[in-house]
N, C-alpha and C positions, 0 to 999 in steps of 0.2 A: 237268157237270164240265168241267173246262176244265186244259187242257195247261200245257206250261211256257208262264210271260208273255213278250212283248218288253218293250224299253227301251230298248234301249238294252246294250251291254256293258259301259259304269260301272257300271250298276245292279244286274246281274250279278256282277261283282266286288266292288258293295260290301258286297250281301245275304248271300253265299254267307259269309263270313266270320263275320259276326253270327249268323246262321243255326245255321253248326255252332257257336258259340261256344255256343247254348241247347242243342245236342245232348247237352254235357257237363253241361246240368242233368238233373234232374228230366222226368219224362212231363208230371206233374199237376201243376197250379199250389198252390203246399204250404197255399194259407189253404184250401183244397176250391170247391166250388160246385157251382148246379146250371145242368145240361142239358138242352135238349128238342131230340129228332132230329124230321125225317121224316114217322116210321112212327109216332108218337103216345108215343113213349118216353121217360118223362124220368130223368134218374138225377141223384143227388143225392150227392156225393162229400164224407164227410166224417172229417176227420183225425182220427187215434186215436195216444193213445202207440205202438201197434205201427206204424204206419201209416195206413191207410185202411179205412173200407169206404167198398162203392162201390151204393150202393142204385137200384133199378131200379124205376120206376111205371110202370104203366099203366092207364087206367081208372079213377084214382082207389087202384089196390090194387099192393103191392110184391110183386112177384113172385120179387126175388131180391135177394140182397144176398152182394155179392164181398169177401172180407176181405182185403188188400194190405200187403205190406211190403217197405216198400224197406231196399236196404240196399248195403255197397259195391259188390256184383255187378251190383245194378241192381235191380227191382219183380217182387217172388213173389206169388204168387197162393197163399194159405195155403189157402182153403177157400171154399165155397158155401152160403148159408142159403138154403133152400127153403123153399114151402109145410109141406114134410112134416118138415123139420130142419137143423140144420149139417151138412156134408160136408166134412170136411176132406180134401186134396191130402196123400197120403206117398212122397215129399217134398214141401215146396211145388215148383209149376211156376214156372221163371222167365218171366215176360208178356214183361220188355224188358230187355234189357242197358242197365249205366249208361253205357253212349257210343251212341250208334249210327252205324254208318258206311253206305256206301253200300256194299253187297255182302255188309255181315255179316251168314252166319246164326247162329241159335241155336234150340236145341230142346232137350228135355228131357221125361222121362215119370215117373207115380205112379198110384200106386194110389186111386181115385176109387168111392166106392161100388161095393166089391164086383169092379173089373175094371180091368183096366191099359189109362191112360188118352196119348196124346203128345200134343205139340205141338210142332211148326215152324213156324221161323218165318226171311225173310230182306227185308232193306231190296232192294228192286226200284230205285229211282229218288228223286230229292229232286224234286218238280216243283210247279207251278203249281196249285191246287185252287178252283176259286170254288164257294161255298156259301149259302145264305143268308144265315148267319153275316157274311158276307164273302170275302175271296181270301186265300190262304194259301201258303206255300210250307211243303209236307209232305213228307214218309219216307212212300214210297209201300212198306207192309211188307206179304206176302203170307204167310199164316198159314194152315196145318195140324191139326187137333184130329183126332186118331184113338181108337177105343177098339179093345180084342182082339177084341170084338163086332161091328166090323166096320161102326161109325157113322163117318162122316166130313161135318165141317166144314171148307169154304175160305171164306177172307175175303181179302180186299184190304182193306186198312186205309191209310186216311189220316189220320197222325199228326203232330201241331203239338207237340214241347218244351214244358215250361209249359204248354202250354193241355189238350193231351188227343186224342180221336180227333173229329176234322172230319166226315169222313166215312168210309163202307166198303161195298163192293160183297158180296154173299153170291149168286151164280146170277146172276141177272139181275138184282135185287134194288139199289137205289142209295138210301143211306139218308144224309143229311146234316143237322148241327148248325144248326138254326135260326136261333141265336143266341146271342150272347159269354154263358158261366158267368153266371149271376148269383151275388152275392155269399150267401154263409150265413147266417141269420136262421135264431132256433129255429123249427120246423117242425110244427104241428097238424096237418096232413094234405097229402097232392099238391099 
């Protein structure tokens, strides 16, 4: 992973503006595509009159698939398809606000099979990310998932406008976007 870049401070000045100019779009690129990280994980994101789902391979087999809806607030996470069924979120969790600034947080909680579930979340820093993928300038967002049960998930997430999550740190854990969405073609398998 790689810090903020030099240039120069034209290049500074002139990215930073374009930059947040994408912050006031969308997370995901709206035609969808798919992804491979890392860890061997590919997801495959595709558009639905509500929104999204957001499907997850590995191995050949979909382990999960995220249902998404954006809306003026910003991108809800309605529910979870498992192995074993759908889960829907009551309420949906909101993922991301429709702006993101540097310093804002957000969080919100629901009920998730059977146990009240939260999530926080705050923009840490806009900085520098190089990935396989390429180099980035991301919303370095630092993310919370709690349940009453007493499970907790941290992430560091590195978030690109339009394009989606780059990369993200879980533990010690550093898992990064291979390479740019491919475009969406119907799909027979992984």
């Amino acid at each position: 992973m790689g810090g903020p870049k030099g240039g120069g401070l034209w290049r500074f000045l002139w990215a930073v503006p374009v930059f947040l100019c994408l912050a006031l779009g969308q997370v995901f690129p709206q035609g969808g595509g798919r992804y491979l990280y890392s860890d061997g994980t590919q997801q495959e994101l595709l558009p639905t009159p509500e929104g999204y789902r957001l499907r997850y391979w590995k191995e050949g087999r979909v382990f999960r698939e995220d249902r998404l809806k954006g809306g003026a607030e910003g991108l809800f996470l309605l529910g979870v398809g498992l192995p074993e069924g759908y889960f829907p979120f009551s309420p949906p969790l909101l993922l991301y606000p429709s702006r993101l600034d540097l310093g804002l947080s957000w969080g919100g909680s629901a009920q998730f099979r059977g146990q009240r579930v939260a999530l926080s979340a705050r923009v840490e820093g806009i900085e520098g990310v190089r990935v396989k993928a390429g180099a980035f300038n991301a919303y370095r967002v630092r993310v919370a998932y709690t349940t009453e049960k007493g499970g907790t998930d941290l992430k560091e997430i590195f978030l690109v406008p339009g394009l989606g999550v780059v990369a993200y740190r879980t533990g010690e854990a550093w898992v990064e976007l291979l390479r740019l969405p491919h475009a969406l073609t119907p799909r027979q398998g992984p």
